[in-house]
C-alpha positions in Angstrom: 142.7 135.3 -64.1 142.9 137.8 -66.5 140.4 138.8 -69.0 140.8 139.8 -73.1 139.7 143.4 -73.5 137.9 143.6 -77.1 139.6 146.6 -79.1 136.6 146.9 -81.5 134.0 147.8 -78.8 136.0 151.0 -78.4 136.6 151.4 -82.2 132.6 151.0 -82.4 131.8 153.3 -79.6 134.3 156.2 -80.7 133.2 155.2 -84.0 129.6 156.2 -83.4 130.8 159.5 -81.2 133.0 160.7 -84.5 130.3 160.1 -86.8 127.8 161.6 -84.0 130.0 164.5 -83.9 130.3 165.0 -87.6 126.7 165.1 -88.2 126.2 167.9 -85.6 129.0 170.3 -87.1 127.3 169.4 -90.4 124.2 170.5 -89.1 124.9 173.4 -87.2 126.8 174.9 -90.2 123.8 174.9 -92.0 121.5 176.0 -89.5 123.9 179.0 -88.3 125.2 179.3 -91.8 129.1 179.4 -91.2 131.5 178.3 -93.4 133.6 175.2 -92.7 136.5 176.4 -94.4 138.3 178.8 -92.6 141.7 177.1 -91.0 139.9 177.7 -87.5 137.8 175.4 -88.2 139.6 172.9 -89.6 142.2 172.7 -86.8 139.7 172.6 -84.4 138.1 169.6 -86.3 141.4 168.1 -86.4 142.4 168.3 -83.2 138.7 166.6 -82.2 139.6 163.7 -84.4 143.0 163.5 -83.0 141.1 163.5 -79.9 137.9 161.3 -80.7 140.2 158.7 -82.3 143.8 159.4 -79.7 141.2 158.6 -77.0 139.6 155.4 -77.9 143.1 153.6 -78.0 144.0 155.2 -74.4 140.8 154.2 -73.3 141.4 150.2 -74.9 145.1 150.3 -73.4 143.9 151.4 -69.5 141.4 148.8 -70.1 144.0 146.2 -71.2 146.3 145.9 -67.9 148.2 148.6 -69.9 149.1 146.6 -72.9 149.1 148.1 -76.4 150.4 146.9 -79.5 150.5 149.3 -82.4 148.5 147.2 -84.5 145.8 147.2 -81.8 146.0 151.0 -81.8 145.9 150.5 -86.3 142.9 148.8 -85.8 140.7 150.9 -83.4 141.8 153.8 -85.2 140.5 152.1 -88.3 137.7 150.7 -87.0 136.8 154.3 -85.4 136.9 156.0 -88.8 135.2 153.1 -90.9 132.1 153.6 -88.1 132.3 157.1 -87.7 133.3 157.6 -91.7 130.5 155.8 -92.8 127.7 157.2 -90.3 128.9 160.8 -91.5 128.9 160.3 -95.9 125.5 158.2 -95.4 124.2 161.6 -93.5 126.3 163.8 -95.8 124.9 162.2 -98.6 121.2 162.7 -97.3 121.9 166.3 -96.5 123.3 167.2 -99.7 120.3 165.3 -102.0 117.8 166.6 -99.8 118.5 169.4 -97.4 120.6 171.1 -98.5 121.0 171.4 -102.8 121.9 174.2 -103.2 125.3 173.7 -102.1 126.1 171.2 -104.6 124.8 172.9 -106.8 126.6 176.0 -106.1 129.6 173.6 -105.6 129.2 172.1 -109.8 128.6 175.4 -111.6 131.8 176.4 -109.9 133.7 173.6 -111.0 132.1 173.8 -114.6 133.4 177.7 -114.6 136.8 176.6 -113.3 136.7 173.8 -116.5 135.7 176.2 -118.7 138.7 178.4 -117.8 141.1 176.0 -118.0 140.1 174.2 -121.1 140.0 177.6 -123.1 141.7 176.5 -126.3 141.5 172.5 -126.1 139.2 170.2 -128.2 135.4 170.0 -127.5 135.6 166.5 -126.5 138.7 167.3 -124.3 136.5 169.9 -122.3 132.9 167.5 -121.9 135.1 165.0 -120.4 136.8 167.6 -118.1 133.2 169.2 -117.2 131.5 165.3 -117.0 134.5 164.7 -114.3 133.7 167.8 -112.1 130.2 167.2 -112.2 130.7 163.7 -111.0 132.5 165.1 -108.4 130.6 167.5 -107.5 127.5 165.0 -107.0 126.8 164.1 -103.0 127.7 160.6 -103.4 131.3 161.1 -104.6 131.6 164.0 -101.7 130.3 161.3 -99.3 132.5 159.0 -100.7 135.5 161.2 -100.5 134.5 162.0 -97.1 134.5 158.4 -96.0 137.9 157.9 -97.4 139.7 160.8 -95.8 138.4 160.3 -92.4 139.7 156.5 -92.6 143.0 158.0 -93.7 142.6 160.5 -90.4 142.2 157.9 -88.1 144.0 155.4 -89.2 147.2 158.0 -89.3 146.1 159.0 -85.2 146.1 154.9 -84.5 149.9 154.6 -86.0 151.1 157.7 -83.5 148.5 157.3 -80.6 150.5 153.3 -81.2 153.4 154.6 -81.0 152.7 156.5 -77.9 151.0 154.4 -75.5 152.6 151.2 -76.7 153.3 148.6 -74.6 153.4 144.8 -75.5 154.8 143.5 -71.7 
């Protein structure tokens, strides 16, 4: 007799190892104060998502007597970055009101100088909307939030080609 695999155990589990992950980079950028944005960095980051997320639907389809559909794969890979997404901005969000200010507020007065730049010549009300918009974004709930978004987008992208891959609907 053969037994149903659940694919959102794997997207929970993965989930909470993305999210895990997250939190440490976050951390230890702050605590060895490097920067996150060199391309290094960022490929190595992606290439851990790819992994993190890749994995938990190779996992789900050795698990499954080998069968795959890419939908399952959508949905693991979504599930892994709505867990891991969310763990990650609620952190992100605590580090950024609490820990760590300074960097949005480093972050804002940037953004304000970069309005100020670029609205050189337009109305007054044209340039407090422009500098209201970048300090909303500049706030740790919209980074979260942003955050949340783009790591969904992540791993929902690996599920459609880690789908595509292992698929196999017997």
């Amino acid at each position: 007799m053969e037994t149903k695999v659940s694919f959102q155990k794997y997207g929970i589990n993965y989930g909470i190892i993305y999210g895990a992950y997250s939190i440490v980079v976050l951390l230890l950028s702050y605590f060895l104060d490097f920067s996150t944005e060199s391309w290094i960095f960022g490929l190595v980051n992606f290439i851990v998502t790819v992994g993190i997320a890749g994995y938990a639907v190779y996992e789900f389809r050795q698990n499954n007597a080998l069968v795959l559909s890419v939908g399952q794969a959508v949905k693991i890979g979504l599930i892994v970055g709505v867990i891991g997404g969310l763990l990650y901005a609620v952190y992100m969000y605590i580090h950024y009101s609490m820990i760590d200010t300074a960097f949005i507020e480093n972050m804002r007065e940037e953004a304000l100088r970069s309005v100020e730049e670029q609205t050189k010549g337009k109305s007054k009300e044209e340039t407090e909307m422009a500098k209201k918009g970048a300090s909303f974004v500049a706030s740790p709930f919209a980074f979260a939030t942003i955050t949340l978004f783009s790591v969904m987008i992540k791993t929902v992208l690996v599920g459609v080609v880690a789908g595509l891959v292992f698929r196999n609907d017997r």
